[in-house]
N, CA, C and O atoms as a GROMACS GRO file, in nm:
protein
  448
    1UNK      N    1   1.443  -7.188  -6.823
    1UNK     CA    2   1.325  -7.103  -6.823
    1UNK      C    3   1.245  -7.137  -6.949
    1UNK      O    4   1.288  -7.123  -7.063
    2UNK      N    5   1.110  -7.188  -6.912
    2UNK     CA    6   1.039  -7.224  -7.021
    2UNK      C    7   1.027  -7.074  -7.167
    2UNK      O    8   1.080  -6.963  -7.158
    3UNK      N    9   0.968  -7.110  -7.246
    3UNK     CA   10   0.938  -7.031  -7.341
    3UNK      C   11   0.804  -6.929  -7.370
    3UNK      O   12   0.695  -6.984  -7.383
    4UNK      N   13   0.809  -6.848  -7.375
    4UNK     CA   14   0.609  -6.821  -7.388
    4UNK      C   15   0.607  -6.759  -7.547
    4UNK      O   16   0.672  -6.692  -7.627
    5UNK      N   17   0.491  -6.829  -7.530
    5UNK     CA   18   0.463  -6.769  -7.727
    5UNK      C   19   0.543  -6.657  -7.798
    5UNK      O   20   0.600  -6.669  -7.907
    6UNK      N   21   0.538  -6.541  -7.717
    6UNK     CA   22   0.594  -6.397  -7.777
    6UNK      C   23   0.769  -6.427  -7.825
    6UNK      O   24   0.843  -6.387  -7.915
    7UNK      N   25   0.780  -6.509  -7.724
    7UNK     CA   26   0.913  -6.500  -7.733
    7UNK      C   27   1.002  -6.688  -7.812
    7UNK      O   28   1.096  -6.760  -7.778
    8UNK      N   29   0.908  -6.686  -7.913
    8UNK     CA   30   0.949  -6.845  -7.996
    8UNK      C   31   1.016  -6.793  -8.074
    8UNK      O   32   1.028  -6.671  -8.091
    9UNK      N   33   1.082  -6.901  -8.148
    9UNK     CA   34   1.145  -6.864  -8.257
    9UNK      C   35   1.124  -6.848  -8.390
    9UNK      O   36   1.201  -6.833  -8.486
   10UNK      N   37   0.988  -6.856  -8.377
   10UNK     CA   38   0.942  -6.842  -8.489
   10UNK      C   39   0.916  -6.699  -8.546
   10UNK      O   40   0.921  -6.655  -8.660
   11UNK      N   41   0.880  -6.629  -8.396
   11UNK     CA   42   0.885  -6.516  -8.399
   11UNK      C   43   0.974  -6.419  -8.412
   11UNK      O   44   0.944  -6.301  -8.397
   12UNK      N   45   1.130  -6.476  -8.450
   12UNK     CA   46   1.256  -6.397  -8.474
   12UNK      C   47   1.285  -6.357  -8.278
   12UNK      O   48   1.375  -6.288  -8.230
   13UNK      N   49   1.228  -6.394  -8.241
   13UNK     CA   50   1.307  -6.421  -8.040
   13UNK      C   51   1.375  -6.553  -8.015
   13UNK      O   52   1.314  -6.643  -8.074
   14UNK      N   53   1.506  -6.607  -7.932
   14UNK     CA   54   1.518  -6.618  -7.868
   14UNK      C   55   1.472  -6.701  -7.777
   14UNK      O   56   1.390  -6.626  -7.725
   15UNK      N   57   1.462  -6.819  -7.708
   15UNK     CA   58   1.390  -6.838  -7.582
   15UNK      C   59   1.535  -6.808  -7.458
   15UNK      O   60   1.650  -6.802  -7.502
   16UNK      N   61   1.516  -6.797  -7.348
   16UNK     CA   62   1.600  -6.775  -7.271
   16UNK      C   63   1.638  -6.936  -7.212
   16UNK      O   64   1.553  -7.024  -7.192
   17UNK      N   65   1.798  -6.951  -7.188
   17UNK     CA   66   1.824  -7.070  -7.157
   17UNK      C   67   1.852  -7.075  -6.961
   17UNK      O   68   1.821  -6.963  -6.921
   18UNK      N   69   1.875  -7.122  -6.896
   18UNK     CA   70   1.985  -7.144  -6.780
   18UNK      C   71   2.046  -7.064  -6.772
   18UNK      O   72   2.136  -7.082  -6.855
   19UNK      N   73   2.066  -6.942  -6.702
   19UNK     CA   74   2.212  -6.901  -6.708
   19UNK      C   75   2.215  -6.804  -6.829
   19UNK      O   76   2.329  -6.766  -6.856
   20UNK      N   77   2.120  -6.757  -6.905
   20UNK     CA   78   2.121  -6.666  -7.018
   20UNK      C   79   2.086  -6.545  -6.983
   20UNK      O   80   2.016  -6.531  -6.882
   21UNK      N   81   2.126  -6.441  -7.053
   21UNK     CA   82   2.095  -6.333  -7.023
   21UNK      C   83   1.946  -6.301  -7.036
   21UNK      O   84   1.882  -6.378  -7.108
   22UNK      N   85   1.871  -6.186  -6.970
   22UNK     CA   86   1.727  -6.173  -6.992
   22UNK      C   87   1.708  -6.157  -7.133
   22UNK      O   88   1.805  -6.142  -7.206
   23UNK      N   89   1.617  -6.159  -7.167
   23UNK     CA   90   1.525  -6.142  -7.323
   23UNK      C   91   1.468  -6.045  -7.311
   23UNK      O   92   1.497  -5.952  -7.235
   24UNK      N   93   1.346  -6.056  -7.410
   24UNK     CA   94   1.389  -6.104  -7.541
   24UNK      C   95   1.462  -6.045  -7.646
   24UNK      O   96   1.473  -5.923  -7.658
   25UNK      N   97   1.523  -6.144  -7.736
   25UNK     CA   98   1.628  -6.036  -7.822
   25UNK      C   99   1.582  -6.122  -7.946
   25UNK      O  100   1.547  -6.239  -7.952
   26UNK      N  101   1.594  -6.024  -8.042
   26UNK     CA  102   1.549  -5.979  -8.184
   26UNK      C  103   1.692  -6.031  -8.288
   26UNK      O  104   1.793  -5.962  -8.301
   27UNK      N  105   1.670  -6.167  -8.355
   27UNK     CA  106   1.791  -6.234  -8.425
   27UNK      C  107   1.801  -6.215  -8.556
   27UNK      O  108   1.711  -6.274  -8.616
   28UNK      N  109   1.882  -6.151  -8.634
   28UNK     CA  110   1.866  -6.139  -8.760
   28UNK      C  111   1.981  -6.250  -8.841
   28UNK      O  112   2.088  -6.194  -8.866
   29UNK      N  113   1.974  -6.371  -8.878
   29UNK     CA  114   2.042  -6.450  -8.930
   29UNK      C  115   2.127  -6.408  -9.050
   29UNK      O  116   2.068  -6.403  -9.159
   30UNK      N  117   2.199  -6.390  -9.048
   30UNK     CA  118   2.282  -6.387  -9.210
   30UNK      C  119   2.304  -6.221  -9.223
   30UNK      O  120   2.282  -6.168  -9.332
   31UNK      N  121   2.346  -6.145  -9.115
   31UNK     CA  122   2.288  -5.944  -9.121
   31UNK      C  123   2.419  -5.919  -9.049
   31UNK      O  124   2.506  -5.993  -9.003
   32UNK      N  125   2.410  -5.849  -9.052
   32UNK     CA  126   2.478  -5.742  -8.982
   32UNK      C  127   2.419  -5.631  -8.964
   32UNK      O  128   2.376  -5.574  -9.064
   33UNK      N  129   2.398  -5.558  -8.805
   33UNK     CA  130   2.250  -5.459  -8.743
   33UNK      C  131   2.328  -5.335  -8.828
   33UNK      O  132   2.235  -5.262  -8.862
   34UNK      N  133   2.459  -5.275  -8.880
   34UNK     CA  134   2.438  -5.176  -8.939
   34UNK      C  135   2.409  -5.071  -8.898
   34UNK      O  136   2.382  -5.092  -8.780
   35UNK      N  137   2.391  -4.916  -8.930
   35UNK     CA  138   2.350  -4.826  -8.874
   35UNK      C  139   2.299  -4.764  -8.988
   35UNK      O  140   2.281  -4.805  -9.102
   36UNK      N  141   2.269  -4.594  -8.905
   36UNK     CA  142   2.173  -4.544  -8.966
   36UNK      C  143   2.272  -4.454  -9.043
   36UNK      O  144   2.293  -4.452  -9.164
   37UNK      N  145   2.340  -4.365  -8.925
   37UNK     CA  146   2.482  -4.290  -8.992
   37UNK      C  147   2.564  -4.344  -9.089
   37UNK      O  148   2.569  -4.295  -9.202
   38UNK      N  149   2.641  -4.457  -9.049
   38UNK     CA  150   2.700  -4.538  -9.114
   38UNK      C  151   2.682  -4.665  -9.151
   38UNK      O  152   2.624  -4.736  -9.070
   39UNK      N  153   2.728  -4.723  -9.278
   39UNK     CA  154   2.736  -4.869  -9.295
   39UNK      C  155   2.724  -4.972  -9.137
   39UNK      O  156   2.626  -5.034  -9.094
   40UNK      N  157   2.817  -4.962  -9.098
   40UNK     CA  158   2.856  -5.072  -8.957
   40UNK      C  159   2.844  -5.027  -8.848
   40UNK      O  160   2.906  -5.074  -8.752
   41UNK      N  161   2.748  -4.910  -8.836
   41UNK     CA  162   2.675  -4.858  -8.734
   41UNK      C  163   2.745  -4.838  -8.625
   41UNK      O  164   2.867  -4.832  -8.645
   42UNK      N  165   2.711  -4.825  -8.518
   42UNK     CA  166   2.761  -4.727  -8.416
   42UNK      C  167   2.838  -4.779  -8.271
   42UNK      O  168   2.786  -4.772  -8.160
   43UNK      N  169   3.008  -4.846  -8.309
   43UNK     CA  170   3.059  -4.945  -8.202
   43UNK      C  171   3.084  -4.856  -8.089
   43UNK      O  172   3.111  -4.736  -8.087
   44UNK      N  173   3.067  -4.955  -7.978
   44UNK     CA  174   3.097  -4.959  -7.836
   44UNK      C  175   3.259  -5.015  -7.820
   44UNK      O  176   3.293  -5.129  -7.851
   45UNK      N  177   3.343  -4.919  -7.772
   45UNK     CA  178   3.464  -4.955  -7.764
   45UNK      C  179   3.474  -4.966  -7.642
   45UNK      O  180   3.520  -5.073  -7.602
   46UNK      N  181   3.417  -4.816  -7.494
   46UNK     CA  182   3.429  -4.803  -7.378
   46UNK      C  183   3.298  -4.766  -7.360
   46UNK      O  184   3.226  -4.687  -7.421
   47UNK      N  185   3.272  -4.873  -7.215
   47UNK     CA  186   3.111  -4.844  -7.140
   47UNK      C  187   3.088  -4.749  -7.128
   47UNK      O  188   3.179  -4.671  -7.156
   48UNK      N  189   2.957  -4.687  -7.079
   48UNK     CA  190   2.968  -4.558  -7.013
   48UNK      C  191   2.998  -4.506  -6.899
   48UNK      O  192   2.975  -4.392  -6.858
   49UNK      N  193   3.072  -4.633  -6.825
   49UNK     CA  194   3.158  -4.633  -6.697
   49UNK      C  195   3.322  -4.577  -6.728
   49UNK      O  196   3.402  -4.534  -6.646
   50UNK      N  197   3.335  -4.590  -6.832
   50UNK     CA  198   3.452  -4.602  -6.884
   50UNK      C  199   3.583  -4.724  -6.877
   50UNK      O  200   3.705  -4.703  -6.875
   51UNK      N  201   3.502  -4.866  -6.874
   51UNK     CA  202   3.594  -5.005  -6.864
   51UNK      C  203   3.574  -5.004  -7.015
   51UNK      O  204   3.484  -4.949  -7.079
   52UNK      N  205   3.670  -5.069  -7.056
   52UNK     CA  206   3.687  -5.134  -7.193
   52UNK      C  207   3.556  -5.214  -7.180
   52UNK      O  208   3.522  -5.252  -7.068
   53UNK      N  209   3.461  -5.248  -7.317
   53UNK     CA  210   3.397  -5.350  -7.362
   53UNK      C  211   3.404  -5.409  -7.448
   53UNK      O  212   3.310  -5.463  -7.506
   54UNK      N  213   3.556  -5.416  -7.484
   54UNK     CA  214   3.632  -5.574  -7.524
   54UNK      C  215   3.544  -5.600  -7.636
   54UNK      O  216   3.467  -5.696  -7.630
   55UNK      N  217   3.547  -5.526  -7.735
   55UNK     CA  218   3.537  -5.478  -7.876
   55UNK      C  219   3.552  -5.585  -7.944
   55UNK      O  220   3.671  -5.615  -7.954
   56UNK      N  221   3.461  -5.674  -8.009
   56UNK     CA  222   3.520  -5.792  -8.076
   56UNK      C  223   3.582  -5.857  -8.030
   56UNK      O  224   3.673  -5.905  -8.098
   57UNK      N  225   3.573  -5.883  -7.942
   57UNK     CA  226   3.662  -6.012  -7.856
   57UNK      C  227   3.594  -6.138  -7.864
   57UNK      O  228   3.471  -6.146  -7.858
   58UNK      N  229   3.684  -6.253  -7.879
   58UNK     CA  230   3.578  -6.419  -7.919
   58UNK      C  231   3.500  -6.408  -7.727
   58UNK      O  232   3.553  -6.364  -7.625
   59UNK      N  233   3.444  -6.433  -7.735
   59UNK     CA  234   3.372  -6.514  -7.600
   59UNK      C  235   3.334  -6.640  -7.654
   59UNK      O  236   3.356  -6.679  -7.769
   60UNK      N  237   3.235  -6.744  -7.502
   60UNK     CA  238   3.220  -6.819  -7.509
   60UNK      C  239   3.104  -6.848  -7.606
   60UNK      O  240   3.106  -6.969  -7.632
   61UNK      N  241   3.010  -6.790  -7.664
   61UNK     CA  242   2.912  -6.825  -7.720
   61UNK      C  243   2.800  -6.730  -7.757
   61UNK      O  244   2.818  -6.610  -7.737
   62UNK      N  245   2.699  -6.770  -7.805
   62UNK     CA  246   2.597  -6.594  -7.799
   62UNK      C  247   2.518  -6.554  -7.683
   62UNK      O  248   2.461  -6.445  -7.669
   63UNK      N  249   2.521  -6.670  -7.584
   63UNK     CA  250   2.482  -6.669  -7.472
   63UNK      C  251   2.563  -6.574  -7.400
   63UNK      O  252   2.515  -6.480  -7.335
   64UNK      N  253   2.688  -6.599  -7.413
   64UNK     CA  254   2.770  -6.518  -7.309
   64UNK      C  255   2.785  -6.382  -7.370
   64UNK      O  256   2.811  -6.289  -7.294
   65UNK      N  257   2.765  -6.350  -7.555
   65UNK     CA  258   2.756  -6.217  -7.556
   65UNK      C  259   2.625  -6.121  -7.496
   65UNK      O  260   2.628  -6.006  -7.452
   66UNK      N  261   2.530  -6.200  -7.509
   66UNK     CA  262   2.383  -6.155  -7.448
   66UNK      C  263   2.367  -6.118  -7.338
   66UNK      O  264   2.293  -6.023  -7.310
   67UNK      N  265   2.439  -6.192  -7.246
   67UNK     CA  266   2.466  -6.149  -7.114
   67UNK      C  267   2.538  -6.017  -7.093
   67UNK      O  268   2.504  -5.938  -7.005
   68UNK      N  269   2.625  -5.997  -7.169
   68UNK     CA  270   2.726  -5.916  -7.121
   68UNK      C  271   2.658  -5.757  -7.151
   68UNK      O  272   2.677  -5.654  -7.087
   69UNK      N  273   2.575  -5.779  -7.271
   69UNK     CA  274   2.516  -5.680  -7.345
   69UNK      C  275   2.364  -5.690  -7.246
   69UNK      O  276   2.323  -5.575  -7.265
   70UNK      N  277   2.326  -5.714  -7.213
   70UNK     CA  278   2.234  -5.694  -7.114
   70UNK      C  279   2.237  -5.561  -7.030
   70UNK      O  280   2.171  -5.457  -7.019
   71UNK      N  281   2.367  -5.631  -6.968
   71UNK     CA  282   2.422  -5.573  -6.838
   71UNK      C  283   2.441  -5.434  -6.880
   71UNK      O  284   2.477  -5.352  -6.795
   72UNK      N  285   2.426  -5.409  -6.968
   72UNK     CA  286   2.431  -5.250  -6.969
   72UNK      C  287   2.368  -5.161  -7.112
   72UNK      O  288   2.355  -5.183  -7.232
   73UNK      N  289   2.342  -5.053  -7.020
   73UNK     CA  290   2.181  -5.020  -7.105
   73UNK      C  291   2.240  -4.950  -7.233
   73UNK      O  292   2.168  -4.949  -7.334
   74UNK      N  293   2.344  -4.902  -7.237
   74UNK     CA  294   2.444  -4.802  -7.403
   74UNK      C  295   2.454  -4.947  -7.473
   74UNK      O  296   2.534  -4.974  -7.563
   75UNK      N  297   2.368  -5.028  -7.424
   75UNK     CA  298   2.445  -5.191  -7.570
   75UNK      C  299   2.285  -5.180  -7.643
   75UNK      O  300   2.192  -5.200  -7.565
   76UNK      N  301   2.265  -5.163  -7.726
   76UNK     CA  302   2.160  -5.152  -7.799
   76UNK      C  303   2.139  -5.338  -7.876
   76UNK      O  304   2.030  -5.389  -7.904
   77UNK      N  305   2.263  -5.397  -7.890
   77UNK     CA  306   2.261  -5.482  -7.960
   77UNK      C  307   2.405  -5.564  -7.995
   77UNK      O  308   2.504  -5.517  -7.938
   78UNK      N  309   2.425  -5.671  -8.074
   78UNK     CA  310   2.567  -5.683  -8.123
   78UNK      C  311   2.594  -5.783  -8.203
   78UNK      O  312   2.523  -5.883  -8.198
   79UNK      N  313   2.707  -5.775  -8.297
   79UNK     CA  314   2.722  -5.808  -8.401
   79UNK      C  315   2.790  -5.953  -8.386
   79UNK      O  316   2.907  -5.946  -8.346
   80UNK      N  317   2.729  -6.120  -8.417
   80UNK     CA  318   2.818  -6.237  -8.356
   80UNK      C  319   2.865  -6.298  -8.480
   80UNK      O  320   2.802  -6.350  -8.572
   81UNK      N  321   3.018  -6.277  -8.456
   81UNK     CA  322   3.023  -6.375  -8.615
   81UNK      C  323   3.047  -6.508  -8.554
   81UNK      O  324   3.133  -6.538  -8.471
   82UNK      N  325   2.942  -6.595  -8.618
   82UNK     CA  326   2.963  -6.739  -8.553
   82UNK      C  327   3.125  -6.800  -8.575
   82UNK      O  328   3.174  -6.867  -8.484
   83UNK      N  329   3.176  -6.783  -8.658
   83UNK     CA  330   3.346  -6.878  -8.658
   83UNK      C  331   3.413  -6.837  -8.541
   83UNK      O  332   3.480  -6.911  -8.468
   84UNK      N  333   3.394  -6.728  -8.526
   84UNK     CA  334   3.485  -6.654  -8.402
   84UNK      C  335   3.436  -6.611  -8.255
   84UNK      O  336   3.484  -6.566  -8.152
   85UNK      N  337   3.310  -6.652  -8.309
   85UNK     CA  338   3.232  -6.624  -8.137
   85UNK      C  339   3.246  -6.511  -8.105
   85UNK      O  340   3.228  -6.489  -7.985
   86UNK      N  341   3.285  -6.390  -8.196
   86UNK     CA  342   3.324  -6.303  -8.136
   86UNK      C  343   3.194  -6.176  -8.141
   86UNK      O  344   3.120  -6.154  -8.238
   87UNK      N  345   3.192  -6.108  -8.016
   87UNK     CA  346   3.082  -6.030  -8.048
   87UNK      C  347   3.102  -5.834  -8.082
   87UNK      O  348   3.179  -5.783  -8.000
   88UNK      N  349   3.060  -5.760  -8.156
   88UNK     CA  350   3.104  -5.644  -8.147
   88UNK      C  351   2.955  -5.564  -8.118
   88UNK      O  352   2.857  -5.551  -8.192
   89UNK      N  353   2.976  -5.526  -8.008
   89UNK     CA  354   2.880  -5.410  -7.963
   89UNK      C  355   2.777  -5.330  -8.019
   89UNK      O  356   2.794  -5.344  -8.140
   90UNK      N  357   2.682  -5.257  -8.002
   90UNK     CA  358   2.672  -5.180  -8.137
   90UNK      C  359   2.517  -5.093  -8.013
   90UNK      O  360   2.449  -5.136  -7.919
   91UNK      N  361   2.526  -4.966  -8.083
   91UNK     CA  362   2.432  -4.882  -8.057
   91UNK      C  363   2.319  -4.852  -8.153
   91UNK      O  364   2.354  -4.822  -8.267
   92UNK      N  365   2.167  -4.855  -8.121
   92UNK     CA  366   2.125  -4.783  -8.223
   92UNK      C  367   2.100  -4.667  -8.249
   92UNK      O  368   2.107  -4.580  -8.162
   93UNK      N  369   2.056  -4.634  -8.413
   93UNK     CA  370   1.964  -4.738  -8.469
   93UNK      C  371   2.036  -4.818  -8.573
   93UNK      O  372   2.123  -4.780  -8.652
   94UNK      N  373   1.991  -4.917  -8.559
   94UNK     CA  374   2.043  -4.994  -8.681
   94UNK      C  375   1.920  -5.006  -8.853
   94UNK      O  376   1.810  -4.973  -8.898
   95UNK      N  377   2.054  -5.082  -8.888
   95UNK     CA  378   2.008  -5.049  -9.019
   95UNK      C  379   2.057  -5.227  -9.092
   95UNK      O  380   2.161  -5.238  -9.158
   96UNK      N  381   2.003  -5.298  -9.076
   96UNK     CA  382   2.081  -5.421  -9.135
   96UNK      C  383   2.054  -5.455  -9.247
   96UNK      O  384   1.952  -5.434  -9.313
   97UNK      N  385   2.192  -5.535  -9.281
   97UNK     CA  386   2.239  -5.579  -9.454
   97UNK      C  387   2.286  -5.674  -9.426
   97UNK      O  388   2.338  -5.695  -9.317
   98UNK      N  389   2.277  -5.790  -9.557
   98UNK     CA  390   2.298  -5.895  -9.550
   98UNK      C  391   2.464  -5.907  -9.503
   98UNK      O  392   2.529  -5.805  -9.528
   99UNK      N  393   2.542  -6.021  -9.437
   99UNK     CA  394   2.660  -6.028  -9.430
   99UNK      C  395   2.705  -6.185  -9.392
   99UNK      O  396   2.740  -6.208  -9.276
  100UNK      N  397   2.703  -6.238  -9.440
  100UNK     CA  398   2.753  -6.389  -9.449
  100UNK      C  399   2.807  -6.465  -9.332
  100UNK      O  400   2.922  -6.435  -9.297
  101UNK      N  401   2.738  -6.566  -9.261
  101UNK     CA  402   2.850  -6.608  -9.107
  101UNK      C  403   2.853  -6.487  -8.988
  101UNK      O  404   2.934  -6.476  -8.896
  102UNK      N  405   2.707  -6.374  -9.029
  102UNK     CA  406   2.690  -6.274  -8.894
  102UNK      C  407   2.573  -6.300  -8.822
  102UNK      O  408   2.482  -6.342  -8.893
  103UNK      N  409   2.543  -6.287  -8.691
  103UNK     CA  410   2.438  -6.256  -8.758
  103UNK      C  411   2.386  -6.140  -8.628
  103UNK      O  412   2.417  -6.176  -8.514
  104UNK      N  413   2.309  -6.003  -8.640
  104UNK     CA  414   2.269  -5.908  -8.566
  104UNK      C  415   2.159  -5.968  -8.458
  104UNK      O  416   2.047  -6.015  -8.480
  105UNK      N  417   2.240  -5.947  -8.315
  105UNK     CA  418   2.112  -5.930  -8.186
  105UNK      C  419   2.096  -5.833  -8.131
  105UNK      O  420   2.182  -5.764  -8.077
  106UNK      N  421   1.942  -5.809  -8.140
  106UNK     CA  422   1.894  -5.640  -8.098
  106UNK      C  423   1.793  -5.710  -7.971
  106UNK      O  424   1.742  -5.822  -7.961
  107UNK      N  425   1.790  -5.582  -7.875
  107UNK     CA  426   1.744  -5.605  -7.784
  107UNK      C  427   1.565  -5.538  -7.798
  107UNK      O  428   1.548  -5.433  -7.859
  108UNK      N  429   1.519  -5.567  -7.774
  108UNK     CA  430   1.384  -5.592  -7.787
  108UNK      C  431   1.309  -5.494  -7.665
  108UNK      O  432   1.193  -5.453  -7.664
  109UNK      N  433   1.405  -5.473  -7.575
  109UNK     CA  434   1.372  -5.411  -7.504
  109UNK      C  435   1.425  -5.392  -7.438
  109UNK      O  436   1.474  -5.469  -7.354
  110UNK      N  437   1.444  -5.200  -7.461
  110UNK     CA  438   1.592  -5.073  -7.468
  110UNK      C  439   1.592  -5.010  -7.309
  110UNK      O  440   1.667  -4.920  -7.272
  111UNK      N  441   1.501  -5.071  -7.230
  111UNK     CA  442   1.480  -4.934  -7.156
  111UNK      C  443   1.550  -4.968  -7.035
  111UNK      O  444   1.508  -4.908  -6.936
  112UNK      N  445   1.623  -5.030  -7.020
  112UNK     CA  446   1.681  -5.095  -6.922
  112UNK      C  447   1.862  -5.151  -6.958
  112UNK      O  448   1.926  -5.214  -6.873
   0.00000   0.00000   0.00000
């Protein structure tokens, strides 16, 4: 899927790849999204279906966390530490701080 202006990277978006979850999402390099309540803001342990959402678990890539966090509208966003691929959930609002090898994807658009 080609790219359209709004959504470059220059602009802190994302372009959507093959097979990626919808956009656009909001990349904060080197962060962690944080919260408002707390430091490390507000994890998703169980959907609001009540299945596990596999809390920090490595996946395949940020592609495949994007997807997953798509798919359901309580994912506000989530935390990827690149060594581990692993993604942790997160609700807002966030509040991000720097954090080394993280980096925060917020969804750009909540309403869905």
């Amino acid at each position: 899927i080609p790219c359209v202006p709004w959504q470059s990277q220059t602009s802190g978006h994302i372009c959507s790849k093959k097979g990626a979850a919808p956009g656009p999402w909001r990349k904060l390099e080197g962060k962690h999204c944080g919260g408002v309540s707390n430091k490390w803001g507000e994890n998703i342990a169980t959907w609001a279906d009540g299945t596990s959402a596999g809390y920090n678990t490595a996946r395949e890539g940020v592609e495949a966390c994007q997807k997953l966090c798509a798919a359901r509208a309580e994912c506000h966003g989530f935390v990827y530490e690149r060594s581990s691929k692993k993604c942790a959930w997160k609700k807002a609002a966030f509040k991000p701080f720097d954090l080394e090898g993280h980096d925060c994807y917020e969804k750009t658009n909540t309403s869905g």
